[in-house]
gemmi code that builds the backbone of each chain (N, CA, C; Angstrom):
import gemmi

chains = {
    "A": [
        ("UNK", (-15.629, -1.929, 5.858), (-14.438, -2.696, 5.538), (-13.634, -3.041, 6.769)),
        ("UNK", (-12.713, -3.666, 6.707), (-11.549, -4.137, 8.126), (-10.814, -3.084, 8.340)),
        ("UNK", (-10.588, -3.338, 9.449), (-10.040, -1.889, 10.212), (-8.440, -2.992, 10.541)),
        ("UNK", (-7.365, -1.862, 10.131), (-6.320, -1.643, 11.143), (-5.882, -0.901, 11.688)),
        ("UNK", (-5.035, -1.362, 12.648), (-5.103, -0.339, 13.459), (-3.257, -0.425, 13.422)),
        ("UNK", (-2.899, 1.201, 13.470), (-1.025, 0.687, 13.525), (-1.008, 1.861, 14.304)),
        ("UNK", (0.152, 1.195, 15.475), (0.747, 2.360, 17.101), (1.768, 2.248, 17.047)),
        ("UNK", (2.631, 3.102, 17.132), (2.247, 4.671, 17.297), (2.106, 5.427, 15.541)),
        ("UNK", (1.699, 6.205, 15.959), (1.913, 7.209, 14.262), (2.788, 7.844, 13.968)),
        ("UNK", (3.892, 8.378, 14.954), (4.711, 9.242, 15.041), (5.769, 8.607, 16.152)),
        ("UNK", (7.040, 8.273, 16.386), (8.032, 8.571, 17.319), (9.031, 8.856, 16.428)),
        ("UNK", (9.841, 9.842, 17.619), (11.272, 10.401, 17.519), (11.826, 9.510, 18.419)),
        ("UNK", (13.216, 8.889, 18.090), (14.352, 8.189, 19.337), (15.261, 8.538, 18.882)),
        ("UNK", (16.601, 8.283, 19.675), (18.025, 8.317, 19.778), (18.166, 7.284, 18.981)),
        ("UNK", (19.268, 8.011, 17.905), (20.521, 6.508, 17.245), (20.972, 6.024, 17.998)),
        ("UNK", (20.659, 4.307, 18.112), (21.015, 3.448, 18.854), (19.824, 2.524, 19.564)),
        ("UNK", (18.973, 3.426, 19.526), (17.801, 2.804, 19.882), (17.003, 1.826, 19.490)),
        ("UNK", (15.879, 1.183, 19.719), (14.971, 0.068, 19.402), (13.827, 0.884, 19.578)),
        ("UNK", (12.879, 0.518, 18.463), (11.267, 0.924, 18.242), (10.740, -0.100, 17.841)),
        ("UNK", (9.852, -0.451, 18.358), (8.443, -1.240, 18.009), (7.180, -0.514, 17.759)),
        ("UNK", (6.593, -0.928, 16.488), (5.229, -0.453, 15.960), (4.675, -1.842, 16.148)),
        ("UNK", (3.098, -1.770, 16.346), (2.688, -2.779, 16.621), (1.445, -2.185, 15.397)),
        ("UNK", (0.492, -3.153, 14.494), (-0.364, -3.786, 13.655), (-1.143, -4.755, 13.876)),
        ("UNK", (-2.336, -3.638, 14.604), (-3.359, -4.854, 14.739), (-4.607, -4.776, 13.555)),
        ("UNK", (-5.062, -6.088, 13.504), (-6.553, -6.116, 12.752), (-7.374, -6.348, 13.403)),
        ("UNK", (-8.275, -5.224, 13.598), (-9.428, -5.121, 14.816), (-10.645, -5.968, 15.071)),
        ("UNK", (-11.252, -6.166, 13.365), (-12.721, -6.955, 13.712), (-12.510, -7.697, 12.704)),
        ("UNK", (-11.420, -8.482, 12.294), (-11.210, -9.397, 11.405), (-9.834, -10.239, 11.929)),
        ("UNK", (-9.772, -11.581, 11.752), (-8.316, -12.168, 11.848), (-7.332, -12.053, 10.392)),
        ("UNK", (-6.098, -11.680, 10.638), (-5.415, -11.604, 9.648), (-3.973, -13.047, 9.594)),
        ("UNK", (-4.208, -13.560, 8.253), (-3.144, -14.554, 8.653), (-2.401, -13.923, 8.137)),
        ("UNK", (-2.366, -13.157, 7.226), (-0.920, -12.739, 6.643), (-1.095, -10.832, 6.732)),
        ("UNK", (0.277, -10.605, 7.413), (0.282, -9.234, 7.383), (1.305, -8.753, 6.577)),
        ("UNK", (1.235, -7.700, 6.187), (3.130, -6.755, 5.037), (3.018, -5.701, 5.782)),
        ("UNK", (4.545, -5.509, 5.630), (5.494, -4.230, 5.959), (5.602, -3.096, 4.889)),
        ("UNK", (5.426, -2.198, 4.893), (6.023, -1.850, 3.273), (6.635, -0.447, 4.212)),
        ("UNK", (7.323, -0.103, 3.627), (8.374, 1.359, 4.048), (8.113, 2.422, 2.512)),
        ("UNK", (7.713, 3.640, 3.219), (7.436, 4.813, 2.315), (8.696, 5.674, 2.273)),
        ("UNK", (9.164, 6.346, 1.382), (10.382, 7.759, 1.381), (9.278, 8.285, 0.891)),
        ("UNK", (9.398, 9.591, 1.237), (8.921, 10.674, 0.759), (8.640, 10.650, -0.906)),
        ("UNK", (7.126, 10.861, -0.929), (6.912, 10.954, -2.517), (7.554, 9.706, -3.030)),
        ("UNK", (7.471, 8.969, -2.895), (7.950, 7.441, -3.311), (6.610, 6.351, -3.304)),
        ("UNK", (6.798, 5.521, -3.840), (5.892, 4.729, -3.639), (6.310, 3.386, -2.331)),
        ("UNK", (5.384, 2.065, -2.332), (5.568, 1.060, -1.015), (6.377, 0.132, -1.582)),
        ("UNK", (7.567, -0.328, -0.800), (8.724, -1.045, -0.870), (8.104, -1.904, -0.124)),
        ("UNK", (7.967, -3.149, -0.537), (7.473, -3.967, 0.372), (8.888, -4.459, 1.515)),
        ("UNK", (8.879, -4.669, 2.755), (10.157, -4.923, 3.464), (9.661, -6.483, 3.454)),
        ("UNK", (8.548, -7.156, 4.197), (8.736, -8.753, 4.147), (7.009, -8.911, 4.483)),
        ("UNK", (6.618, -10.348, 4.381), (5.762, -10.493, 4.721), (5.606, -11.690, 5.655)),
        ("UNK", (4.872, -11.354, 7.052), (4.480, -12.216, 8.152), (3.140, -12.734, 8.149)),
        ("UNK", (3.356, -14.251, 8.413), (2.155, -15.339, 8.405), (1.832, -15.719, 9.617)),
        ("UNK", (1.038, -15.686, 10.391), (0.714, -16.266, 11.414), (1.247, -17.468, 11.735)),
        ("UNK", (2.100, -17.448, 13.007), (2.630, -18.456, 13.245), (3.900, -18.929, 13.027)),
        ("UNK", (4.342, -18.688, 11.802), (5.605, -18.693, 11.065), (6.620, -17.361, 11.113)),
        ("UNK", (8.037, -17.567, 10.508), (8.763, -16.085, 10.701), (8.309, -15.748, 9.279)),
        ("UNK", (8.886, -14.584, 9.208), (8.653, -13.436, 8.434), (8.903, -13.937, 6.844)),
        ("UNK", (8.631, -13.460, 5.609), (9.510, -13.501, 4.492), (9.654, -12.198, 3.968)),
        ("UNK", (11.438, -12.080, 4.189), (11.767, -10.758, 3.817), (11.808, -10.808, 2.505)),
        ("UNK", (12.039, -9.533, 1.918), (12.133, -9.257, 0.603), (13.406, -8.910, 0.486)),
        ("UNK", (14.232, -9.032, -1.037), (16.170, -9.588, -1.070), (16.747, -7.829, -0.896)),
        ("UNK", (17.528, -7.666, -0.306), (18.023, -6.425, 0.656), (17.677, -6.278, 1.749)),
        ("UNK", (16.171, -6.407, 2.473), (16.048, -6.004, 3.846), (16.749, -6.982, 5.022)),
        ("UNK", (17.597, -6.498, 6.369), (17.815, -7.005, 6.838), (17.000, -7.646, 7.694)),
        ("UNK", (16.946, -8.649, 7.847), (16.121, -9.407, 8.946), (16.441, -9.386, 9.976)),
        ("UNK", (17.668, -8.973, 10.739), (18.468, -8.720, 12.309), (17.984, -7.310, 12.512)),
        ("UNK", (17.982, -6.448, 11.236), (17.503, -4.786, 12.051), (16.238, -5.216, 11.916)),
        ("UNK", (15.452, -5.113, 10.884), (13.880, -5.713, 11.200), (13.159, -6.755, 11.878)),
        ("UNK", (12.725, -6.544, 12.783), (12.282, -7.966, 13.704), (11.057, -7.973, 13.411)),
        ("UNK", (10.134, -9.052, 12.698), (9.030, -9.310, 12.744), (8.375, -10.103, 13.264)),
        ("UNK", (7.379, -10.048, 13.964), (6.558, -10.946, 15.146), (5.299, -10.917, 14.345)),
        ("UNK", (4.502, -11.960, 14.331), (3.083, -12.583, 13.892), (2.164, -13.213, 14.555)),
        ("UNK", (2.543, -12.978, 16.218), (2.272, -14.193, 17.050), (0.602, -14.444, 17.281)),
        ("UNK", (-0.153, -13.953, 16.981), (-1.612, -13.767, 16.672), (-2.183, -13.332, 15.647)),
        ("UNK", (-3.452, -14.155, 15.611), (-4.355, -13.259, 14.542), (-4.502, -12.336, 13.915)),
        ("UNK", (-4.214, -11.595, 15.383), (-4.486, -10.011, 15.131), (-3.437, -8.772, 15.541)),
        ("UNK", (-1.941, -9.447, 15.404), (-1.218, -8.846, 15.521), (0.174, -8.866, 14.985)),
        ("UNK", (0.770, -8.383, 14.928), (1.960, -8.499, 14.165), (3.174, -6.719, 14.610)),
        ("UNK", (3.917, -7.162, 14.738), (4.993, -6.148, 15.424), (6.190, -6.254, 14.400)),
        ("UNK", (7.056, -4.974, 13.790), (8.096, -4.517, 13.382), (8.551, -3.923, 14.555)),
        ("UNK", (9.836, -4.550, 15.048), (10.770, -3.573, 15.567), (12.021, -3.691, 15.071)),
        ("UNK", (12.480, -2.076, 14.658), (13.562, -1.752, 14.126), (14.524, -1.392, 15.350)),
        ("UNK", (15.850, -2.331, 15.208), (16.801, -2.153, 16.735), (18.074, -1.383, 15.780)),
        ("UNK", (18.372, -1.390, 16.434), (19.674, -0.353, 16.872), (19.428, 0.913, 15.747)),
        ("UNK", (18.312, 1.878, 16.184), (17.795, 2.597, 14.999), (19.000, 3.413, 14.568)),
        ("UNK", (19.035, 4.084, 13.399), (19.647, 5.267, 12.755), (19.197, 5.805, 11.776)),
        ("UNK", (19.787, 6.880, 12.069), (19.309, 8.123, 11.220), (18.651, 7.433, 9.268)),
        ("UNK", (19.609, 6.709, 9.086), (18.575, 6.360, 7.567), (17.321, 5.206, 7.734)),
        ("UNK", (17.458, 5.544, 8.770), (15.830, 4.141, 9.269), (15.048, 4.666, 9.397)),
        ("UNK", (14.697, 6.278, 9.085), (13.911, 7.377, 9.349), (13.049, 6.991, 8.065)),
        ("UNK", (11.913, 6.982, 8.327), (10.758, 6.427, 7.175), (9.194, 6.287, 7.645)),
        ("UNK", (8.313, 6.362, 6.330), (7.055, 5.803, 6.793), (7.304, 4.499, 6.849)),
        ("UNK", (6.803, 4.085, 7.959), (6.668, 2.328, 7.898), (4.671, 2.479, 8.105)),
        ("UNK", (4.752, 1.147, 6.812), (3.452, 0.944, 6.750), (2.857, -0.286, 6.961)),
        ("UNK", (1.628, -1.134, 7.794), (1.162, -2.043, 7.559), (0.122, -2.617, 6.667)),
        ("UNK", (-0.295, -3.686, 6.487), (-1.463, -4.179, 6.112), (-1.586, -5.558, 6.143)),
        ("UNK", (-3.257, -5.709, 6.596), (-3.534, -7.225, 6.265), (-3.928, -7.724, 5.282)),
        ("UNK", (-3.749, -8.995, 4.832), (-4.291, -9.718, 3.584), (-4.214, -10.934, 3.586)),
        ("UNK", (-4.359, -11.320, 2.622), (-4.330, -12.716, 2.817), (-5.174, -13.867, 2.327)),
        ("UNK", (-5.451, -15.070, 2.657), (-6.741, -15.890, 1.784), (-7.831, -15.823, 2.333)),
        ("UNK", (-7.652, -15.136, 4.350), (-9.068, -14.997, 4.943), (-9.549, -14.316, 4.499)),
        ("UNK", (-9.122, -12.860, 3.309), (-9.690, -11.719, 3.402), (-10.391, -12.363, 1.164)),
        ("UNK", (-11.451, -11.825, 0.832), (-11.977, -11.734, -0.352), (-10.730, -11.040, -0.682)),
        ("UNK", (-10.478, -11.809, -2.497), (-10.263, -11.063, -3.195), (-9.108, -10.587, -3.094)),
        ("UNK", (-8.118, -10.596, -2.257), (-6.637, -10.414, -2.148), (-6.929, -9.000, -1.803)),
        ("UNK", (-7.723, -8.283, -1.210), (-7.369, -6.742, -0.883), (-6.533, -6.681, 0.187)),
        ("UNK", (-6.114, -5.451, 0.299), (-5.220, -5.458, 1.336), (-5.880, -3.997, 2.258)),
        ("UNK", (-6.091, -4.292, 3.623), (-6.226, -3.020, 4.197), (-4.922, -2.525, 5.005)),
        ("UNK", (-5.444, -1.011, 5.057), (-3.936, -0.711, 5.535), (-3.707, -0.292, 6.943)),
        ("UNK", (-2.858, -0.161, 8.157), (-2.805, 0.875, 8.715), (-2.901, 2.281, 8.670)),
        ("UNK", (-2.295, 3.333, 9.316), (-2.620, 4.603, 9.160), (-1.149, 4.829, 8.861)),
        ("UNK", (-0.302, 4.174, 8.989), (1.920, 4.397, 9.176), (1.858, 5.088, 9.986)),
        ("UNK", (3.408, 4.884, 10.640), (4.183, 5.545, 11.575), (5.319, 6.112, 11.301)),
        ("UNK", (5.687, 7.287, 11.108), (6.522, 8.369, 11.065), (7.767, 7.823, 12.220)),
        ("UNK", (8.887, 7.109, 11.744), (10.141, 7.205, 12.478), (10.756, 8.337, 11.957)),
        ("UNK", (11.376, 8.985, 13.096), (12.550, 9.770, 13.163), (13.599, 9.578, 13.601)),
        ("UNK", (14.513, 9.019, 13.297), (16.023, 8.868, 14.177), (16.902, 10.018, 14.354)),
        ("UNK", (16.877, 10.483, 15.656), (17.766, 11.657, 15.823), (19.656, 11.177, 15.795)),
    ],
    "B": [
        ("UNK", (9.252, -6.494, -6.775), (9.760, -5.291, -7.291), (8.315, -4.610, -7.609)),
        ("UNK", (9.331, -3.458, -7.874), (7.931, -2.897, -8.718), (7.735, -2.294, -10.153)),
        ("UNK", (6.593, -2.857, -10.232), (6.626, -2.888, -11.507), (5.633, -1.464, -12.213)),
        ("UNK", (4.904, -1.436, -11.482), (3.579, -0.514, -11.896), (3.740, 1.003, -12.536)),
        ("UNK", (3.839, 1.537, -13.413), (4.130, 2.865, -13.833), (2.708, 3.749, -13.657)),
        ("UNK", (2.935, 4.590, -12.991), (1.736, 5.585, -13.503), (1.666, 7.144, -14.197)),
        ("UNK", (1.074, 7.281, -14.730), (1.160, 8.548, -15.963), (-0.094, 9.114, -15.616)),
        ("UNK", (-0.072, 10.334, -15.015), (1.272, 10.960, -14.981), (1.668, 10.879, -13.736)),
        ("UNK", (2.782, 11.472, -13.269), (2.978, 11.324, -12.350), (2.424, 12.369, -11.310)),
        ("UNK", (2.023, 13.608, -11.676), (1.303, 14.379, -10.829), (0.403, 15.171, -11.679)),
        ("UNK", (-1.111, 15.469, -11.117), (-1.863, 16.188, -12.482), (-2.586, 16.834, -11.134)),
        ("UNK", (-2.591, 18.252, -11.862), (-3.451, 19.456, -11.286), (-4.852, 19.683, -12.172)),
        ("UNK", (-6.033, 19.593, -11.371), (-7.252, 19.942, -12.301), (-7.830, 21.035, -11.342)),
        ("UNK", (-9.181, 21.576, -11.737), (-10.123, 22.192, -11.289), (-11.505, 21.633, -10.627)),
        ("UNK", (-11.951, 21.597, -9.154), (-13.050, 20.940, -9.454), (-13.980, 20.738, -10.018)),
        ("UNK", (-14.592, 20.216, -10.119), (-15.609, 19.836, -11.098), (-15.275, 19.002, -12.575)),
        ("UNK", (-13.655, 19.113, -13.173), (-13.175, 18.548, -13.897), (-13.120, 16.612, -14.049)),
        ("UNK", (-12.866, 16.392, -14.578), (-12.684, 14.837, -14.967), (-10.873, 14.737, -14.414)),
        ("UNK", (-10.857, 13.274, -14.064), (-9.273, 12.943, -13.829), (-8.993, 11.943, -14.008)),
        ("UNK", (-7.830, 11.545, -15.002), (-7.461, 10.253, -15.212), (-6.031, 9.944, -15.572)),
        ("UNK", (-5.939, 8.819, -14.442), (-4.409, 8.504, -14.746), (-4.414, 6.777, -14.893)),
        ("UNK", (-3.222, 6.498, -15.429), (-2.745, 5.732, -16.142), (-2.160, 5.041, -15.493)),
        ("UNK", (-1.999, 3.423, -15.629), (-0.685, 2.197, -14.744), (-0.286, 1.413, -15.821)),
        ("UNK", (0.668, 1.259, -16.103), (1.040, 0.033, -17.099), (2.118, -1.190, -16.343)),
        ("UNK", (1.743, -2.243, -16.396), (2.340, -3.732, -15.610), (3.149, -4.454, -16.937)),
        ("UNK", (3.374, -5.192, -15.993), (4.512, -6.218, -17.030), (4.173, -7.902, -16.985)),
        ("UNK", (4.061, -8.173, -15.751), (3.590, -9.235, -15.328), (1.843, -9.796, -15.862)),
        ("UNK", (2.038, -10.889, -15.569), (0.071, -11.586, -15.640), (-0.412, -11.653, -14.361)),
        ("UNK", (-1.154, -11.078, -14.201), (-1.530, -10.464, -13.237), (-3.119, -11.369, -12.604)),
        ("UNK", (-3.804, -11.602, -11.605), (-4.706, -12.325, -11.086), (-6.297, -11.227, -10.937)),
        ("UNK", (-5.400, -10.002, -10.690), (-6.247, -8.768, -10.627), (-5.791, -7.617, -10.553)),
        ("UNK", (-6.300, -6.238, -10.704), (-5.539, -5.222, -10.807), (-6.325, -4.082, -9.721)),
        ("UNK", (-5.532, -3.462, -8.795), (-6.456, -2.683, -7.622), (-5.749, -1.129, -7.598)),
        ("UNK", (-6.856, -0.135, -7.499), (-6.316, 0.832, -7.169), (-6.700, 1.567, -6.052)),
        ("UNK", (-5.512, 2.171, -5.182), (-5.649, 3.056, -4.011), (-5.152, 4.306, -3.580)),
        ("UNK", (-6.073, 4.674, -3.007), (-5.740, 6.266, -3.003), (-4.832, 6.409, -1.338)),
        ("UNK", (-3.990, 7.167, -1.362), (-3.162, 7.417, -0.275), (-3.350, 9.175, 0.129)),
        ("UNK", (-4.006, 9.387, 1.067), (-4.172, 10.536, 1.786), (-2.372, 11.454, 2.178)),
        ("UNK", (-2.169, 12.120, 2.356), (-0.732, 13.051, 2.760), (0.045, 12.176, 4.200)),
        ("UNK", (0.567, 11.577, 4.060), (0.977, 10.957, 5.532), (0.248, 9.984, 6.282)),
        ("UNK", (-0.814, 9.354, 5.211), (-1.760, 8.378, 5.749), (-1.315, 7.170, 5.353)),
        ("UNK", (-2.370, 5.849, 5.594), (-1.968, 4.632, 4.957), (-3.167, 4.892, 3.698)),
        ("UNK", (-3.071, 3.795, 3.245), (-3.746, 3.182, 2.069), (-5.227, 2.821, 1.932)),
        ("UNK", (-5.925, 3.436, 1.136), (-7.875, 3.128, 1.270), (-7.686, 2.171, 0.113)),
        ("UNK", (-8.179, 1.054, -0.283), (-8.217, 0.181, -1.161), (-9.982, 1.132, -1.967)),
        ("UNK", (-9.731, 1.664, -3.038), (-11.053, 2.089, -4.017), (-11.782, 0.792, -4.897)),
        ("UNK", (-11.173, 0.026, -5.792), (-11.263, -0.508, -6.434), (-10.434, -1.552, -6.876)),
        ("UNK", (-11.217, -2.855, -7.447), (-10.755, -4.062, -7.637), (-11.393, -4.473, -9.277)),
        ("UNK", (-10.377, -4.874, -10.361), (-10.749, -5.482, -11.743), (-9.656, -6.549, -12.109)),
        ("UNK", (-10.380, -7.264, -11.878), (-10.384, -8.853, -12.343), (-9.698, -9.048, -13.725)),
        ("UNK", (-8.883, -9.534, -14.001), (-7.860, -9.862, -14.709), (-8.882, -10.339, -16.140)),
        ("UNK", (-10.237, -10.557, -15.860), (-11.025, -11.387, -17.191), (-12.051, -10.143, -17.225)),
        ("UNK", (-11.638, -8.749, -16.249), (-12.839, -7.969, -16.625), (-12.392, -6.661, -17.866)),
        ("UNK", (-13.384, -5.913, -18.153), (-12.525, -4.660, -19.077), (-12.898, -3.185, -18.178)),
        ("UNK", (-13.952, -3.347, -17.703), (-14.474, -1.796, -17.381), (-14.977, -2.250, -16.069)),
        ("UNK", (-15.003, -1.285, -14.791), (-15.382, -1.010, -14.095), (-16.009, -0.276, -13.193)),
        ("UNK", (-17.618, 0.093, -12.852), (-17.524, 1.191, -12.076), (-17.821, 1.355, -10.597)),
        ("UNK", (-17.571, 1.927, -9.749), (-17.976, 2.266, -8.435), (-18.159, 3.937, -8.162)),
        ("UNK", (-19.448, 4.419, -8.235), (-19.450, 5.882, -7.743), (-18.955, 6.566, -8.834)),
        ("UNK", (-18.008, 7.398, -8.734), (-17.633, 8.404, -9.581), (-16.514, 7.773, -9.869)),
        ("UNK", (-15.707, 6.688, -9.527), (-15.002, 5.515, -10.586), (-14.965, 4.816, -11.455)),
        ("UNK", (-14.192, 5.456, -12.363), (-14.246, 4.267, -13.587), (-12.890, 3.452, -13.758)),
        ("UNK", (-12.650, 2.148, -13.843), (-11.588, 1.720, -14.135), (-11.975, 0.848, -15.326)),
        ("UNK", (-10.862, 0.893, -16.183), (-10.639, 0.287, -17.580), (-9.258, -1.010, -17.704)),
        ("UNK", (-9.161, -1.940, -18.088), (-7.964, -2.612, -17.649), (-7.653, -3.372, -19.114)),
        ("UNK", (-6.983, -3.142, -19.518), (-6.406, -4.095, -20.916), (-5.148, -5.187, -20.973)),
        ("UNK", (-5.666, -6.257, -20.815), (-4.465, -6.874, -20.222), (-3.396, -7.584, -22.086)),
        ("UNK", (-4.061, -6.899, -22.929), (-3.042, -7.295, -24.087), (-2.096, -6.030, -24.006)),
        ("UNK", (-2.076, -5.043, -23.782), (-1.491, -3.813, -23.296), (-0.731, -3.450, -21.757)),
        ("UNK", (-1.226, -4.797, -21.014), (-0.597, -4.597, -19.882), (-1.047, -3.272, -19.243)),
        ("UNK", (-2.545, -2.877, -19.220), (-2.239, -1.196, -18.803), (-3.736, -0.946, -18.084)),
        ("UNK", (-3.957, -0.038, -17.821), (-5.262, 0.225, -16.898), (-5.490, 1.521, -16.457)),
        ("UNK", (-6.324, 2.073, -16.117), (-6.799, 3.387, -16.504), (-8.198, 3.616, -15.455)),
        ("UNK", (-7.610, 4.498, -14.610), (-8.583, 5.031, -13.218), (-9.184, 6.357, -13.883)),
        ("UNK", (-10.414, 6.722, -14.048), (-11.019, 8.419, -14.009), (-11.897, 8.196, -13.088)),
        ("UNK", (-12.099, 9.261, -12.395), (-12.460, 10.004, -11.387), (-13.423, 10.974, -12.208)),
        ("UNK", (-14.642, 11.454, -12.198), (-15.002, 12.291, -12.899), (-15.771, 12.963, -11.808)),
        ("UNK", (-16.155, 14.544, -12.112), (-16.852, 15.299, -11.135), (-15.938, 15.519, -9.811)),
        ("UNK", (-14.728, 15.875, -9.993), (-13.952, 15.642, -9.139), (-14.774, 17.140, -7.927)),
        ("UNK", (-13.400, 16.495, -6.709), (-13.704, 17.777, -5.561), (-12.281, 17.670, -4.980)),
        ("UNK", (-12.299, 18.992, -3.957), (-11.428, 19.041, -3.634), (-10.920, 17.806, -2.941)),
        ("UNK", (-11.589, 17.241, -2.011), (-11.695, 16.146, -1.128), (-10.954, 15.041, -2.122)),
        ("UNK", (-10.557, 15.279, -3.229), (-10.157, 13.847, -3.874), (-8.573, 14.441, -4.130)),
        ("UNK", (-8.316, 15.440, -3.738), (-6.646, 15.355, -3.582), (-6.253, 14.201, -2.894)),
        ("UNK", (-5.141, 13.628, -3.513), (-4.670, 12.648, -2.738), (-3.789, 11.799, -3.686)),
        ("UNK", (-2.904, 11.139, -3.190), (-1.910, 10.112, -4.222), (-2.836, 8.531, -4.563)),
        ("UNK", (-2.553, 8.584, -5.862), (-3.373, 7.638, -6.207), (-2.407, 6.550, -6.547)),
        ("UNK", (-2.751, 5.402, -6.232), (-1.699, 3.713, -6.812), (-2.212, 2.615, -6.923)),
        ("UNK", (-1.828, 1.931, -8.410), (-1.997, 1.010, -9.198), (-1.557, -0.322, -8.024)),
        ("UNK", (-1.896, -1.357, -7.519), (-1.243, -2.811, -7.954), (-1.404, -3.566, -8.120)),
        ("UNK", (-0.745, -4.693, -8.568), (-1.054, -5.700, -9.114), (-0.704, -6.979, -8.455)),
        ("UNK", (-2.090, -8.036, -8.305), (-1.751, -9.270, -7.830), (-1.251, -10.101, -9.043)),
        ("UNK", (0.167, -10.449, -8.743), (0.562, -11.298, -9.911), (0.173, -12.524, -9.793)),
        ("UNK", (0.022, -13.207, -10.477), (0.098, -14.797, -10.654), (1.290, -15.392, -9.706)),
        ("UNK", (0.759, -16.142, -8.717), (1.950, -17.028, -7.977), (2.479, -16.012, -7.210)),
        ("UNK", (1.841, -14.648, -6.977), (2.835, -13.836, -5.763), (2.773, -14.087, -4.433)),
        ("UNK", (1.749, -15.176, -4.119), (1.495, -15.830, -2.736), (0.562, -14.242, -1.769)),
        ("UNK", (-0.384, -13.693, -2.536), (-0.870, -12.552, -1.879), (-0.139, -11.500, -1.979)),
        ("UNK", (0.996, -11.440, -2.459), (1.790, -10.104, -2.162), (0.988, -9.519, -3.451)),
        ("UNK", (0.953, -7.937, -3.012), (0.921, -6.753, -4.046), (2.188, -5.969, -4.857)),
        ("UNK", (2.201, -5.546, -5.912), (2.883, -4.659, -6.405), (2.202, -3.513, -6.892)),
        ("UNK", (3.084, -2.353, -5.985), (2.582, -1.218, -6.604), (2.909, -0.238, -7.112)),
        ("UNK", (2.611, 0.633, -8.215), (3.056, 1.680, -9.057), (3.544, 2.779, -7.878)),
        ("UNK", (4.273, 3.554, -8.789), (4.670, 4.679, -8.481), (4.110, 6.080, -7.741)),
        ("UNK", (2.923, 5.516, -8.259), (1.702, 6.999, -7.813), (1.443, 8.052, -9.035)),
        ("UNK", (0.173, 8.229, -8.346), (-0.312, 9.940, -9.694), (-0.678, 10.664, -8.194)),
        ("UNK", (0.145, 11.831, -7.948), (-0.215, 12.756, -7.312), (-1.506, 13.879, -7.654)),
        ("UNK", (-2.406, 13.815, -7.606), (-3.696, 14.391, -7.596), (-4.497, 15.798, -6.977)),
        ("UNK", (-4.366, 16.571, -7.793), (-4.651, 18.116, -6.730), (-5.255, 18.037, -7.368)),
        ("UNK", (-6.795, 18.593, -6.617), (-8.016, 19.458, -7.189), (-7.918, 20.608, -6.630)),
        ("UNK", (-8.123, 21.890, -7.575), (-8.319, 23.000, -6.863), (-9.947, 23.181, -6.794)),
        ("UNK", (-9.978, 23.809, -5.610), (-11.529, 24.693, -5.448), (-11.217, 25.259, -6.578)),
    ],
}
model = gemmi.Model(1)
for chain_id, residues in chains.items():
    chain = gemmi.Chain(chain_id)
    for i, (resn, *xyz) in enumerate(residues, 1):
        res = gemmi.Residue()
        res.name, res.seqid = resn, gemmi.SeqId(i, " ")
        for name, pos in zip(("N", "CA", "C"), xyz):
            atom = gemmi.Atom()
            atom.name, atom.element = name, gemmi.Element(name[0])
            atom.pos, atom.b_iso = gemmi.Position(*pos), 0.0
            res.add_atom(atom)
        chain.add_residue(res)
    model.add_chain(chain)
structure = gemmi.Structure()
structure.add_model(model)
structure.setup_entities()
């Protein structure tokens, strides 16, 4: 199946800070990638979804100024959460999908564990 | 949003036992997929049933999908430990432009 790949798996930063996770799709092009954010024992909130080429479409609550989404390739796509804080602490999860892929599946990253100290 | 319910929400078996949990949708849906989520992992896509199918199998998967009921139905049979893991329903709706919706989860322990 398609591999993604999502970096880092884990950071801790300072409130106030900026993090970027980056989402790549390794041996496949992805035109459309999703965000989804995990809480604990919760299920995937989708945050927005990025199309190659185009900006993001958030979903109604997420901010689009703290969430920055980049799509600028095939095979990549970047969330960075700026001026982090403490309730921005979450799994953030990726995946690709889309009309290149059969069947509407979606593969996933592995998520990345933010911590905001 | 989400729509997807799953029942139960956490089930403890024995290996070697049978396991089956439950999603019920609201929407018309294009297809219905379920995935298993490892402890702190992302998402393995298991299985895919087609909105015009009823039964499905792959391996020691069975999926069942009733779309006058809105509802659908994953067993796992011959389980192992190796199949602990959170399991989730979603659904491609009609007109969601690719997006997924997904249930809540069935938390899944097998004991040795």
């Amino acid at each position: 199946g398609a591999v993604v790949s999502q970096h880092p798996s884990w950071v801790i930063c300072k409130s106030g800070t900026s993090v970027k996770i980056e989402c790549r799709s390794l041996d496949f092009q992805a035109t459309t990638m999703f965000w989804y954010r995990q809480f604990p024992k919760q299920s995937l909130m989708l945050m927005a979804t990025s199309n190659e080429g185009s900006k993001a479409t958030y979903e109604q609550g997420v901010e689009k100024d703290k969430f920055l989404i980049n799509h600028a390739s095939l095979t990549l796509s970047t969330l960075t959460v700026t001026s982090a804080h403490p309730e921005d602490s979450s799994f953030y999860i990726c995946s690709a999908g889309g009309p290149i892929l059969a069947k509407n599946i979606q593969y996933f990253g592995a998520g990345t564990r933010l911590s905001v100290l | 949003s989400q729509q997807g319910e799953e029942d139960p929400q956490a089930l403890s078996i024995q290996e070697g036992e049978n396991a089956t949990m439950n999603c019920s949708y609201k929407t018309s849906i294009n297809n219905l997929q379920w995935y298993r989520q490892n402890s702190g992992r992302g998402l393995v896509h298991l299985i895919l049933i087609r909105s015009n199918e009823r039964e499905k199998h792959s391996g020691r998967l069975r999926v069942t999908l009733d779309t006058s009921k809105k509802s659908s139905s994953l067993l796992i049979t011959a389980s192992r430990a190796a199949d602990t893991a959170s399991y989730f329903c979603a659904t491609d709706d009609l007109g969601s432009n690719y997006k997924l919706t997904f249930g809540k989860g069935t938390l899944l322990t097998v004991n040795p």
